[in-house]
VEXDO-934677 format. One record per residue (C-alpha): residue in three letters; x, y, z. Coordinates in pm, whole numbers, plus 50000, padded with zeros to 5 digits. Example, Ala and Ser with C-alpha at 12.3 -4.5 7.8 and 13.67 -1.06 7.14 Angstrom:
BEGIN
residu ALA; px 51230; py 49550; pz 50780
residu SER; px 51367; py 49894; pz 50714
END
This chain:
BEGIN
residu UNK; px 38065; py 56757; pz 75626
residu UNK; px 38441; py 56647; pz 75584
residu UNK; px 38572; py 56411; pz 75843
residu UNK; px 38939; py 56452; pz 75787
residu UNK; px 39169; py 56232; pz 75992
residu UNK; px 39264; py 56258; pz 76355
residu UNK; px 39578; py 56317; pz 76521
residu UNK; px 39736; py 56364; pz 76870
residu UNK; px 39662; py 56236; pz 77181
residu UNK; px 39316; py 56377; pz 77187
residu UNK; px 39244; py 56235; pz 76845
residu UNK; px 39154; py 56623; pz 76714
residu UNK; px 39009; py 56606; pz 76400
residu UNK; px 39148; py 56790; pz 76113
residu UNK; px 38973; py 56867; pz 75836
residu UNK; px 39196; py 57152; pz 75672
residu UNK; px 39439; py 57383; pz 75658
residu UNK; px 39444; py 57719; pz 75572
residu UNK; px 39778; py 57960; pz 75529
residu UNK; px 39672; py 58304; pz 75359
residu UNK; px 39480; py 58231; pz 75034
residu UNK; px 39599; py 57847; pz 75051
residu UNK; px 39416; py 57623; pz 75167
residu UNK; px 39428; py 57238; pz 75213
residu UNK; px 39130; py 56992; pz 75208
residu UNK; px 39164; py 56628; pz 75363
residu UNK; px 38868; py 56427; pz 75234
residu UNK; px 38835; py 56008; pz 75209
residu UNK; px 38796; py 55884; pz 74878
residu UNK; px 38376; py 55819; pz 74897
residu UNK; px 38210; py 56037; pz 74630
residu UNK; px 37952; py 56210; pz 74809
residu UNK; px 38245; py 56324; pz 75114
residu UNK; px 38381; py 56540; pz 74797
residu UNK; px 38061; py 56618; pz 74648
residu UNK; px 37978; py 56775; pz 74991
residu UNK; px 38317; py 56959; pz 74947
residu UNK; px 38250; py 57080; pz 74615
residu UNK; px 37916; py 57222; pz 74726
residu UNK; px 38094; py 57378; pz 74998
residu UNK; px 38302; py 57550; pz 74791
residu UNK; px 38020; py 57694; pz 74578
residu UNK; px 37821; py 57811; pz 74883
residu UNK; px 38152; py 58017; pz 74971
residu UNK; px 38130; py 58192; pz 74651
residu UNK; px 37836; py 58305; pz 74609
residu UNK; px 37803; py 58434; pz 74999
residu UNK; px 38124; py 58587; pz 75025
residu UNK; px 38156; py 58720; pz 74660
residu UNK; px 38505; py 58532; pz 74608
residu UNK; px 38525; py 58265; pz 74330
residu UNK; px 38682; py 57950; pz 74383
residu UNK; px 38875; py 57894; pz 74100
residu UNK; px 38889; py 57484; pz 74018
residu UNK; px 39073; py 57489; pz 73738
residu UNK; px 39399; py 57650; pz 73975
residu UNK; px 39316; py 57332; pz 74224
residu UNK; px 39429; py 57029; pz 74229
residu UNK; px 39392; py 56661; pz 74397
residu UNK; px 39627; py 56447; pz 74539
residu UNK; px 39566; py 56118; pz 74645
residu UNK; px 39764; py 55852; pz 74932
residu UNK; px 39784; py 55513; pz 74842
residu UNK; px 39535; py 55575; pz 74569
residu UNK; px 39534; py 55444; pz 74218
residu UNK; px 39580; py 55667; pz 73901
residu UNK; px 39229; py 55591; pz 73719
residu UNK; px 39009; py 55639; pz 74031
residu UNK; px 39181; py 55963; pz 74116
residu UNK; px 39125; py 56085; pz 73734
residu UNK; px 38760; py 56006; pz 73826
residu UNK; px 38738; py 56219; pz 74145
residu UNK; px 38868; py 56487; pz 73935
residu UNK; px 38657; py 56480; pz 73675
residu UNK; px 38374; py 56519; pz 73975
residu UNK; px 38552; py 56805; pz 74110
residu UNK; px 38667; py 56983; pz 73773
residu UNK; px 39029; py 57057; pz 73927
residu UNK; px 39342; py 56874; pz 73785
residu UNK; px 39461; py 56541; pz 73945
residu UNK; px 39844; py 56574; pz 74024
residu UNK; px 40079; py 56344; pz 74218
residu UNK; px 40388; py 56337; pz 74444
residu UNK; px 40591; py 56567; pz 74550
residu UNK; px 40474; py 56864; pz 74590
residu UNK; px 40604; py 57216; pz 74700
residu UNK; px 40380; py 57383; pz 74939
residu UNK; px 40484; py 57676; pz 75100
residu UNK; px 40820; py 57672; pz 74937
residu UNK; px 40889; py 57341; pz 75135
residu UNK; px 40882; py 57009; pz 74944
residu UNK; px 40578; py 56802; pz 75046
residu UNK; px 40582; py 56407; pz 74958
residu UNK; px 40824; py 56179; pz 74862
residu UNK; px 41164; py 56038; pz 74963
residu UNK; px 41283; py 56352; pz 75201
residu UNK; px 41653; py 56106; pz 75211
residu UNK; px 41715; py 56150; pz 74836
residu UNK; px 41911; py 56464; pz 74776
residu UNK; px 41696; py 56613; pz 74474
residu UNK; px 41450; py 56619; pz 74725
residu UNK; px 41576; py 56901; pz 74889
residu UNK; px 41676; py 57105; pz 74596
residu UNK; px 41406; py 57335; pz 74578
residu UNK; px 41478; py 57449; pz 74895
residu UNK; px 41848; py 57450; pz 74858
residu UNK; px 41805; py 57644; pz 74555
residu UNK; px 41578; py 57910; pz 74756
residu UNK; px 41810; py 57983; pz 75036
residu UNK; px 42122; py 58040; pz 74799
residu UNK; px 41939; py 58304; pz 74613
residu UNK; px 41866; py 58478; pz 74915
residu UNK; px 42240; py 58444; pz 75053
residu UNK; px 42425; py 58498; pz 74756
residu UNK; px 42557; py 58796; pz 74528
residu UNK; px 42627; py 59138; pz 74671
residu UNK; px 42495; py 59038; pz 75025
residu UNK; px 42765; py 58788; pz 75090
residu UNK; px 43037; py 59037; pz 74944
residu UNK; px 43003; py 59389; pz 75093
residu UNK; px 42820; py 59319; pz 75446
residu UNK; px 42964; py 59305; pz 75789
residu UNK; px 42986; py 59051; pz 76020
residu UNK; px 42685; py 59207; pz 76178
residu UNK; px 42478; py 59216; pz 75881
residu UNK; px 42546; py 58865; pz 75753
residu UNK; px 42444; py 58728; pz 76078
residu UNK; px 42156; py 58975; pz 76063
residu UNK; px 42039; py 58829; pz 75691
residu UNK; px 42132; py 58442; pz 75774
residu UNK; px 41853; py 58454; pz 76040
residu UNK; px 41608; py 58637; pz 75860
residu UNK; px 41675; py 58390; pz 75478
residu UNK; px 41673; py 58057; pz 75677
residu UNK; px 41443; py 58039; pz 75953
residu UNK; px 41210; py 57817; pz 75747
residu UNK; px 41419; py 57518; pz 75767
residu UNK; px 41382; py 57538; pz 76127
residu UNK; px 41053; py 57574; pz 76189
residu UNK; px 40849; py 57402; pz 75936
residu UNK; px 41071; py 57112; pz 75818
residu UNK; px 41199; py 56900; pz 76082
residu UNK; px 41366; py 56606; pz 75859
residu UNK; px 41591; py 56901; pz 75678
residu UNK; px 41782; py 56965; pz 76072
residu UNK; px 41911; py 56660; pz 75982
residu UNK; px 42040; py 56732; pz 75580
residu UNK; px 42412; py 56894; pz 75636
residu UNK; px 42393; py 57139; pz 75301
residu UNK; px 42164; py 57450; pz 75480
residu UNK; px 42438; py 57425; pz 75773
residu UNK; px 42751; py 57428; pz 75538
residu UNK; px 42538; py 57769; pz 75355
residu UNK; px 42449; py 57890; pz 75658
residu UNK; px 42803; py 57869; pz 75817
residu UNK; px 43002; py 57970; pz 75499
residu UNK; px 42738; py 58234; pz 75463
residu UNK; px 42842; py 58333; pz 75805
residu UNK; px 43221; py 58340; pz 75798
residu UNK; px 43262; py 58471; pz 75417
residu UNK; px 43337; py 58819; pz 75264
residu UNK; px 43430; py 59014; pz 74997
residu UNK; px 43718; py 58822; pz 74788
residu UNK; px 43750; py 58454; pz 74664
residu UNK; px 43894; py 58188; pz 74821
residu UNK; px 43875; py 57977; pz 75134
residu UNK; px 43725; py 58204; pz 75433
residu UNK; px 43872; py 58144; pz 75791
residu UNK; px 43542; py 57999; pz 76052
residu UNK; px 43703; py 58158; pz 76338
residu UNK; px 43445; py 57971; pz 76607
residu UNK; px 43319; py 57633; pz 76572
residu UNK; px 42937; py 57592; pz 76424
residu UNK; px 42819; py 57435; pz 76744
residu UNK; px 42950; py 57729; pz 76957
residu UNK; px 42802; py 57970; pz 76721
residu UNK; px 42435; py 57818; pz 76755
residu UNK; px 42447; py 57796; pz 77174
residu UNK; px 42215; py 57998; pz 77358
residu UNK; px 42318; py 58422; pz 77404
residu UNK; px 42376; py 58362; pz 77760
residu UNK; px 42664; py 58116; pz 77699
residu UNK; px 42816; py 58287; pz 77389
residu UNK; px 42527; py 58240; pz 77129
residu UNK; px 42482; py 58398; pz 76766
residu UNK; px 42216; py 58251; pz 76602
residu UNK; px 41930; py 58114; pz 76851
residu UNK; px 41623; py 58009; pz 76701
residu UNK; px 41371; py 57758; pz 76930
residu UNK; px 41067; py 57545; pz 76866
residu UNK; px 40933; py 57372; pz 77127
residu UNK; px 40568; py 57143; pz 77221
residu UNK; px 40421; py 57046; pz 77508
residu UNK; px 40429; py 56697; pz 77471
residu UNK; px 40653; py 56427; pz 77621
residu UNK; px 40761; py 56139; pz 77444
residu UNK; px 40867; py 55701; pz 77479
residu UNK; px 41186; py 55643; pz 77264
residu UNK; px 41301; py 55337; pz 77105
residu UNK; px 41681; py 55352; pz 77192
residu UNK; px 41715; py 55035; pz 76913
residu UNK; px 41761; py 55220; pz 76631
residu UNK; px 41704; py 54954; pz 76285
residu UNK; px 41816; py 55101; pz 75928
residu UNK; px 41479; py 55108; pz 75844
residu UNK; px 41394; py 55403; pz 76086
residu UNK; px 41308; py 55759; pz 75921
residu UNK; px 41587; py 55987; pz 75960
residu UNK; px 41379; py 56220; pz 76183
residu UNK; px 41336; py 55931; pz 76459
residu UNK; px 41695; py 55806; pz 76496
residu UNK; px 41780; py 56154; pz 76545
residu UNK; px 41494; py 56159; pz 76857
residu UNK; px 41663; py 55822; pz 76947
residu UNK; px 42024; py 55914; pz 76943
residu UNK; px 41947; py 56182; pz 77242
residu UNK; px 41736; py 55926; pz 77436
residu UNK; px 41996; py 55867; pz 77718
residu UNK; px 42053; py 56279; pz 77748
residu UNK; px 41665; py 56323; pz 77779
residu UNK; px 41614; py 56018; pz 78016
residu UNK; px 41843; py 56176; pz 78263
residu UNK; px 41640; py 56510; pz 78290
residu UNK; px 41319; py 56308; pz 78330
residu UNK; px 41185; py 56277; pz 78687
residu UNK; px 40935; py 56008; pz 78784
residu UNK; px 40646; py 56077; pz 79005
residu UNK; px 40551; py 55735; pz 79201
residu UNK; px 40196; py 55577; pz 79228
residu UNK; px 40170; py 55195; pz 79212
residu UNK; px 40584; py 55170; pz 79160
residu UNK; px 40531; py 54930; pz 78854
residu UNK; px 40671; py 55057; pz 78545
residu UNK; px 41008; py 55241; pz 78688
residu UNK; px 41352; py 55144; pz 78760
residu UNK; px 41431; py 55111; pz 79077
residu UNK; px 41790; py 55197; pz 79070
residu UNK; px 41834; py 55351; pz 78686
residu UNK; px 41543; py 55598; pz 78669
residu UNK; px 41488; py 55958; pz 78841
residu UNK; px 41258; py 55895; pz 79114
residu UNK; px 41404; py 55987; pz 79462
residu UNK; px 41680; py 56228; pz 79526
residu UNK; px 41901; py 56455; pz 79229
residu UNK; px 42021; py 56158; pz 79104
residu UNK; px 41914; py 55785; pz 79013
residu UNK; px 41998; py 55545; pz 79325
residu UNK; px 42210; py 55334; pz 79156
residu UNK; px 42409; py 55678; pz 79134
residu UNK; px 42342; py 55748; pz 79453
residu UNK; px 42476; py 55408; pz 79604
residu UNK; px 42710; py 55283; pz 79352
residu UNK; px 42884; py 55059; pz 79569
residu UNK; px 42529; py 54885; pz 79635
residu UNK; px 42472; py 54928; pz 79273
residu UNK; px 42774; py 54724; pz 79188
residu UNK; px 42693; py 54448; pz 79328
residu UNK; px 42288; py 54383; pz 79322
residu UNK; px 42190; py 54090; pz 79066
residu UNK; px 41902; py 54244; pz 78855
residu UNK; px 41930; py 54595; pz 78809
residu UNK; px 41657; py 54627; pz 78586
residu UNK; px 41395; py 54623; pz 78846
residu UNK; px 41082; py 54767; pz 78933
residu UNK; px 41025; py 54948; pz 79253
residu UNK; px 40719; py 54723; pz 79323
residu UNK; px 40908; py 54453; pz 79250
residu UNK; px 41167; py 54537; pz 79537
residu UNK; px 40902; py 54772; pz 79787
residu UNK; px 40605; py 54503; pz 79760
residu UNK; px 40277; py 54668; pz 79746
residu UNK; px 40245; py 54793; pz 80111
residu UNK; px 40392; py 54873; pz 80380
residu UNK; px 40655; py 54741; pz 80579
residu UNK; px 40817; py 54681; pz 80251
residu UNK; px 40971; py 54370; pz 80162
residu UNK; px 41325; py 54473; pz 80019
residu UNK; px 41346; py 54183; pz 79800
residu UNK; px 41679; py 54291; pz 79686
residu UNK; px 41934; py 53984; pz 79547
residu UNK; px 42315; py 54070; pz 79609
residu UNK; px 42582; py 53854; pz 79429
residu UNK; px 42782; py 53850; pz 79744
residu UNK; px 42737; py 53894; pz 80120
residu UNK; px 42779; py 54241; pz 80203
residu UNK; px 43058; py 54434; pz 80346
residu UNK; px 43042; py 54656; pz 80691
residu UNK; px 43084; py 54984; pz 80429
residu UNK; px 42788; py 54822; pz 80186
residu UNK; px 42593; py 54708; pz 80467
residu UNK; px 42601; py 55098; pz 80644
residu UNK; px 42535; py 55182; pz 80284
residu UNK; px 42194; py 54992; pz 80280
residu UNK; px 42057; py 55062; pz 80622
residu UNK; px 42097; py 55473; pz 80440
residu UNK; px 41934; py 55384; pz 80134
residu UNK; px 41620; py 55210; pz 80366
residu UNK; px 41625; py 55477; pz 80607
residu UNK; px 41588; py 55780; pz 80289
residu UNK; px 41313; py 55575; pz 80172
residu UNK; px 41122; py 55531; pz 80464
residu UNK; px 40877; py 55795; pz 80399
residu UNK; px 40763; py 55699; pz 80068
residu UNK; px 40460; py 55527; pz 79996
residu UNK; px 40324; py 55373; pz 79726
residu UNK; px 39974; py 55367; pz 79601
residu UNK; px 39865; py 55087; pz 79414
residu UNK; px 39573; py 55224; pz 79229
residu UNK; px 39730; py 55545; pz 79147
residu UNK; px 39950; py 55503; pz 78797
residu UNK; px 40317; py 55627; pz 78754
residu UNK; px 40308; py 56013; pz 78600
residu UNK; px 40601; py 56151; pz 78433
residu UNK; px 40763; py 56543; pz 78514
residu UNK; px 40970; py 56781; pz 78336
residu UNK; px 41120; py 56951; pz 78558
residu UNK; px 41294; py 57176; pz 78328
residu UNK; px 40991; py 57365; pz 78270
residu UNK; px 40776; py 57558; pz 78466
residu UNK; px 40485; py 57375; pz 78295
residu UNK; px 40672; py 56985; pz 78373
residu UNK; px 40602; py 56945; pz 78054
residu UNK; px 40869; py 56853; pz 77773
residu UNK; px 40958; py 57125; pz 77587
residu UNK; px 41262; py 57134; pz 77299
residu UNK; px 41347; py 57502; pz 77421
residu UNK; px 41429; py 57418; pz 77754
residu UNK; px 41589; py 57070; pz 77622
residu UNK; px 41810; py 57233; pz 77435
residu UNK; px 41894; py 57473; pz 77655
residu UNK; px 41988; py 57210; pz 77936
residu UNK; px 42213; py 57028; pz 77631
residu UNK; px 42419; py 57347; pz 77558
residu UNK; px 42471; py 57413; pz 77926
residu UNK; px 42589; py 57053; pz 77958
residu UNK; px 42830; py 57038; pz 77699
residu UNK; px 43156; py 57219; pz 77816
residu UNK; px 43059; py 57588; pz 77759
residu UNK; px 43104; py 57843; pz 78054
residu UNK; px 42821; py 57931; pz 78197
residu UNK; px 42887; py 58284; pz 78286
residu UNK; px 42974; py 58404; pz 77873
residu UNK; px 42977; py 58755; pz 77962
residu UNK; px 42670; py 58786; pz 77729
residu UNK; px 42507; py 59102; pz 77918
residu UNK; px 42823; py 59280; pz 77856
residu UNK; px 42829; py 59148; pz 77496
residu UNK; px 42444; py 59161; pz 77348
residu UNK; px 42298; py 59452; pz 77630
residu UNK; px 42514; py 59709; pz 77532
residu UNK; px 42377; py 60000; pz 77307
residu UNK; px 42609; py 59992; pz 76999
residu UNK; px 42595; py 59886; pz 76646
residu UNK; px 42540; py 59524; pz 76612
residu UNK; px 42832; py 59475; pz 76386
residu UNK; px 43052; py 59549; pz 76676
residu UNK; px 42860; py 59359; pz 76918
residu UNK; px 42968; py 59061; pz 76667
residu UNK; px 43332; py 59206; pz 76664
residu UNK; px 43333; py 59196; pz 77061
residu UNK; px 43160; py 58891; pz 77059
residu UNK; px 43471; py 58695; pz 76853
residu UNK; px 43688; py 58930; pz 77081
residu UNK; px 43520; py 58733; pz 77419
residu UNK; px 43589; py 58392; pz 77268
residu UNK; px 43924; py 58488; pz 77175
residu UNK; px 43879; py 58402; pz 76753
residu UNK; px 43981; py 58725; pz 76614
residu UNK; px 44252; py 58672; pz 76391
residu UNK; px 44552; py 58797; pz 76589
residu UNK; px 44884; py 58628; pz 76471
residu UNK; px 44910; py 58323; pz 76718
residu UNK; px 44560; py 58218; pz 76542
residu UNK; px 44720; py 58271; pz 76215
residu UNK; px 45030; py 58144; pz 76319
residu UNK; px 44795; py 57847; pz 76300
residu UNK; px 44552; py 57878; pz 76049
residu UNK; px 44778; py 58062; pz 75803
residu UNK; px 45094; py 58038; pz 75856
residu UNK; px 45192; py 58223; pz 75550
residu UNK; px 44971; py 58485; pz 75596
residu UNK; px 45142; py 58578; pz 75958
residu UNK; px 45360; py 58804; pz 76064
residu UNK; px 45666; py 58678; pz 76131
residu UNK; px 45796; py 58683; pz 76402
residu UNK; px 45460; py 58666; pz 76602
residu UNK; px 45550; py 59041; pz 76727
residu UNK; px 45262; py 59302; pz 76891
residu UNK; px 45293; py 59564; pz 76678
residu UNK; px 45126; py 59827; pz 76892
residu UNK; px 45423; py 59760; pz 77145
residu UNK; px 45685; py 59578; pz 76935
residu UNK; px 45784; py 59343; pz 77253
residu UNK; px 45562; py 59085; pz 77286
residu UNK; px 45353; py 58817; pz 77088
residu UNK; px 45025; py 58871; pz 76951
residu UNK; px 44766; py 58690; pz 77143
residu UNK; px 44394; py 58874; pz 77241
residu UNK; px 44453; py 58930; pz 77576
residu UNK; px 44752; py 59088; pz 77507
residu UNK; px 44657; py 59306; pz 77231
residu UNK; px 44335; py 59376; pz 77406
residu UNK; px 44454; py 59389; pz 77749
residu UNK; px 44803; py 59361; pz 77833
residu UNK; px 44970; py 59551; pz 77521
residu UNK; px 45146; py 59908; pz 77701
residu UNK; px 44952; py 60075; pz 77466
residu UNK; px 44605; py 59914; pz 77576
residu UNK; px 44704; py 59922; pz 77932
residu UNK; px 44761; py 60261; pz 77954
residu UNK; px 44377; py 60335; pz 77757
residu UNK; px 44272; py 60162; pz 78024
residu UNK; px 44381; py 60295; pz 78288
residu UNK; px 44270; py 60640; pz 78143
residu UNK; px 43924; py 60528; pz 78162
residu UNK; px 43944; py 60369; pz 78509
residu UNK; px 44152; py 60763; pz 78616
residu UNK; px 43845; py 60935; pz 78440
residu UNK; px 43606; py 60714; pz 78642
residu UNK; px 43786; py 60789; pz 78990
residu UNK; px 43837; py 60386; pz 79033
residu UNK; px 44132; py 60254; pz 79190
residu UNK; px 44151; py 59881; pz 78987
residu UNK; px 44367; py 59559; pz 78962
residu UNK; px 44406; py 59485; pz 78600
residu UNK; px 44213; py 59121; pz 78553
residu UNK; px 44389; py 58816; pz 78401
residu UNK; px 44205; py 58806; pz 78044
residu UNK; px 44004; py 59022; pz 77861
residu UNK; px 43716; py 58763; pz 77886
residu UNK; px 43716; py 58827; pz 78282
residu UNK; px 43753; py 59254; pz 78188
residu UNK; px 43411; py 59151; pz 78038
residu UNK; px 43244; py 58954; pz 78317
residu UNK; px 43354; py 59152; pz 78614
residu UNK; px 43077; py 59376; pz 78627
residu UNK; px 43265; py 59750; pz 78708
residu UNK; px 43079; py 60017; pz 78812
residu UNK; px 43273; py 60276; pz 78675
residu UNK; px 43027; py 60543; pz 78605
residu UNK; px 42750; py 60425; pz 78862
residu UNK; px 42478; py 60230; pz 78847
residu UNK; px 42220; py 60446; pz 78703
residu UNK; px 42098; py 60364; pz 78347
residu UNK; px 42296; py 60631; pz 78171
residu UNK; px 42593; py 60444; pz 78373
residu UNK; px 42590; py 60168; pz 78309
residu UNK; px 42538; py 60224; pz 77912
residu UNK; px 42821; py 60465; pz 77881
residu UNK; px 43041; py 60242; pz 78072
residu UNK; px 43006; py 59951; pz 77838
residu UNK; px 43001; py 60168; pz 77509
residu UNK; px 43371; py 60318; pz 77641
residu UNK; px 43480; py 59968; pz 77717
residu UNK; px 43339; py 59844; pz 77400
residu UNK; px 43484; py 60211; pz 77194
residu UNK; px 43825; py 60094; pz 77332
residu UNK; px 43865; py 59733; pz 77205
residu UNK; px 43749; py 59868; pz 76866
residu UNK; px 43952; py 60170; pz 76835
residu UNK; px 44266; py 59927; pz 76961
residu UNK; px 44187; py 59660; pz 76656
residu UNK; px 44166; py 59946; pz 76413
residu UNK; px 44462; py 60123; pz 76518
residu UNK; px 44635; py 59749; pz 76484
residu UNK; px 44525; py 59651; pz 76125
residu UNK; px 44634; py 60053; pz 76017
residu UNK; px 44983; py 59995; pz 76117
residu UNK; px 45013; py 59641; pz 75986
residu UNK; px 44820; py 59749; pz 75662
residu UNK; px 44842; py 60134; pz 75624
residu UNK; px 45163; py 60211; pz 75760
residu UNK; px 45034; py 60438; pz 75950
residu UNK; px 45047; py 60505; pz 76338
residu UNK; px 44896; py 60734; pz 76572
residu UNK; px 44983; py 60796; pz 76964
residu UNK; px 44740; py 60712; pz 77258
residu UNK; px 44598; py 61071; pz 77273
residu UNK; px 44470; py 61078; pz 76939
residu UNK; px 44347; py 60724; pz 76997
residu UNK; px 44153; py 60861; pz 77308
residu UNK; px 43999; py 61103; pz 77151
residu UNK; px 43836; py 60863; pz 76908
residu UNK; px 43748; py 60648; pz 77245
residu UNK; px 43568; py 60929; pz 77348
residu UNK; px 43369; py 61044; pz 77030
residu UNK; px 43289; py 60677; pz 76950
residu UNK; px 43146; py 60617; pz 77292
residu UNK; px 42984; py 60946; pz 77368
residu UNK; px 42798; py 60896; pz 76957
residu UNK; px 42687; py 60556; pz 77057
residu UNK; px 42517; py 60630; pz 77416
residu UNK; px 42373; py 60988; pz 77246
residu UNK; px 42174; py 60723; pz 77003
residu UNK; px 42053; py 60544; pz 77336
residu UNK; px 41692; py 60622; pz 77488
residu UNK; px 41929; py 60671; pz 77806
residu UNK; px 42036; py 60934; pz 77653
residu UNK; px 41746; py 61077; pz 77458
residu UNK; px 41721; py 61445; pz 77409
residu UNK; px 42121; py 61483; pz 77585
residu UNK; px 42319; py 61677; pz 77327
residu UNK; px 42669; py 61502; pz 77190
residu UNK; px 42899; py 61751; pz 77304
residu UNK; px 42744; py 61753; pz 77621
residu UNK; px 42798; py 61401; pz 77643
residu UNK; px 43177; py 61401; pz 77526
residu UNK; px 43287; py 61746; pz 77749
residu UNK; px 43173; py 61568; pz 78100
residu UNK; px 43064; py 61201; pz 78082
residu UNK; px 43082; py 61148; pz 78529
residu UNK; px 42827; py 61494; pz 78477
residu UNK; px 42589; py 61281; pz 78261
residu UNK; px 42564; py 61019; pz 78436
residu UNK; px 42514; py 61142; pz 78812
residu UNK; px 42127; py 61159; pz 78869
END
């Protein structure tokens, strides 16, 4: 039989590798390993009743000459081919730095992006199609995270509509891939179950793929926790071993002054107990240092080390304490400056079209192009001056315009009326989004109809905005509220909260609906 190669830890053997009707052999080069593979092959045909058609195969061969592959051919009757291949749609072989490399694949995902897609979708539906054309890259080709073109498609993809020219991103790319929960669009994971030893001394002559694991060495090391045996291979005062924190974190002032601080903890503990604290200071100590010490011995009086026992290494970011990249990348985006409570409930639970839940999404993160963001990106293009022109008073900002314009103040405090709540208007419309009100209960129905009047509001506000600005036209706050109210009482009738609840009964009495 085929003996394939081994891989992983375990050393599992792989022989092949099947995807739908394709399927991939891995054979040494000894004659009767692919004589035993042809026969193979035959025996499958005749049992099965499906013909393996050689002439459609082919053989490719790894640090193997030209004439001796010819000859394994020849034994095989397939064709003998050679370097790179595309299997999959993904380029297999060669040099994945050199840009022709990648232009298959480059080639693939603008056909699927361009034309009438990119022209006459919504926000909604471009972010709906960018995650459905590219989630190959992803997945199945690691070294292409690191080739900038599929971002720069994905992103212009993303921000570009119908007409020519340069499109306004209105949030930056790294914002737009963070998690849902801190103001995500696109979110797509892999993730093993393997951990990993990094070479932090990155050489030209790494692959691309590896100085990219290497770059976020010092972010992984500080989420890695150390379980102790025999004390021998971890840093006494730089690693995660005792505590939240490493000790040198933990006692900096100690820290500061020790001689070696790359150090073992056997080489400071000793073996057994009492330990032997063979610590080397550059100076005596001071009263603070010393009171400082006598702590740090007194915390670690109840370990113990076990000198047959090895080191082990845990992940405590999983439930698992194994490495995974989900929850690594996770604990990265949460780390890097975003707020951690992105109204995203508010934003991504609520039962209307996705297109708006994109709209309010830009809304939350304050991007929508209102004219103190064109003021900057476009100056030109901007009304000037930088006038509200629902209220003709103030400057154009979103929370204003969302929030604190007369007009949008006063919709507001309709709802809140209708609702029978007594409210202090927030600060920002990004707190009117996390501040969770419970205007119509907290009953299903409730809550879905409160977020879908909310959400009816902003969008009937931004239409009512661009009409005046581009239509000329203007209509008062009761029309406006009607529209509120149709728009919200449509969207929670096509809710299962609402299945089988006739519209108008819905729009004449939404406190009725709602009350169990």
């Amino acid at each position: 039989m085929l003996k394939g190669f081994r891989v992983g830890r375990n050393r599992t053997r792989v022989s092949h590798l099947q995807f739908a009707d394709d399927t991939i052999f891995f054979s040494n080069t000894r004659e009767e390993e692919l004589q035993t593979l042809k026969s193979l092959l035959l025996v499958f045909g005749h049992i099965s009743g499906l013909k393996v058609n050689l002439d459609k195969s082919s053989i490719y061969g790894i640090n193997l000459d030209q004439a001796h592959l010819s000859r394994l051919a020849v034994m095989l009757d397939c064709k003998d081919s050679g370097w790179p291949i595309l299997y999959l749609g993904l380029p297999l072989g060669g040099n994945p730095k050199a840009c022709g490399f990648w232009d298959p694949m480059n080639e693939r995902i603008s056909s699927r992006l361009d034309g009438w897609q990119k022209a006459y979708l919504s926000f909604g539906g471009r972010i709906t199609l960018s995650n459905l054309a590219l989630p190959i890259c992803h997945v199945t080709s690691f070294p292409y995270l690191r080739f900038p073109l599929q971002w720069l498609l994905q992103r212009d993809f993303l921000w570009s509509g119908i007409g020519e020219g340069k499109k306004d991103h209105l949030v930056r790319w790294d914002v737009v891939c963070k998690p849902k929960a801190i103001g995500v669009i696109l979110s797509i994971y892999g993730s093993h179950s393997n951990g990993w030893d990094a070479n932090t001394l990155v050489r030209w002559s790494h692959r691309c793929p590896w100085k990219a694991i290497a770059q976020v060495f010092q972010e992984f090391s500080l989420f890695t926790w150390y379980v102790v045996g025999n004390g021998k291979r971890i840093w006494f005062w730089e690693d995660l071993w005792w505590g939240d924190q490493p000790l040198g974190t933990q006692h900096r002032r100690l820290f500061r002054v020790v001689v070696d601080k790359n150090i073992s903890i056997s080489s400071i503990l000793g073996p057994t107990r009492p330990f032997s604290w063979n610590l080397n200071f550059r100076r005596n100590l001071s009263d603070s240092e010393i009171e400082d010490l006598e702590g740090l011995m007194r915390s670690l009086d109840e370990l113990h080390l076990s000198p047959s026992v090895p080191n082990a290494r845990f992940w405590p970011l999983s439930s698992s304490g194994l490495f995974s990249v989900k929850s690594f990348f996770l604990a990265l985006s949460q780390s890097s400056g975003s707020p951690q409570d992105f109204p995203s409930k508010f934003v991504w639970n609520s039962q209307v079209p996705f297109k708006v839940k994109s709209f309010v999404w830009l809304v939350a993160h304050k991007k929508v192009n209102t004219n103190d963001m064109l003021q900057v990106r476009r100056p030109y293009k901007a009304l000037s001056p930088d006038i509200c022109i629902l209220c003709m008073k103030h400057g154009e900002s979103a929370d204003h315009l969302f929030f604190h314009c007369s007009l949008m103040i006063g919709l507001w405090h309709r709802l809140f009326q209708l609702a029978k709540m007594d409210w202090v208007p927030p600060r920002s419309i990004y707190d009117m989004m996390s501040i969770k009100f419970k205007g119509f209960g907290t009953s299903k129905r409730g809550i879905v109809l409160w977020q879908a009047a909310s959400i009816a509001l902003i969008r009937v506000v931004w239409w009512e905005r661009n009409a005046r600005i581009f239509d000329d036209k203007a209509r008062n706050s009761e029309f406006l509220w009607d529209s509120i109210v149709f728009l919200a009482s449509l969207w929670a009738f096509c809710s299962k909260a609402f299945k089988g609840t006739p519209l108008n009964v819905i729009q004449l009495d939404w406190i009725a609906v709602c009350t169990p």
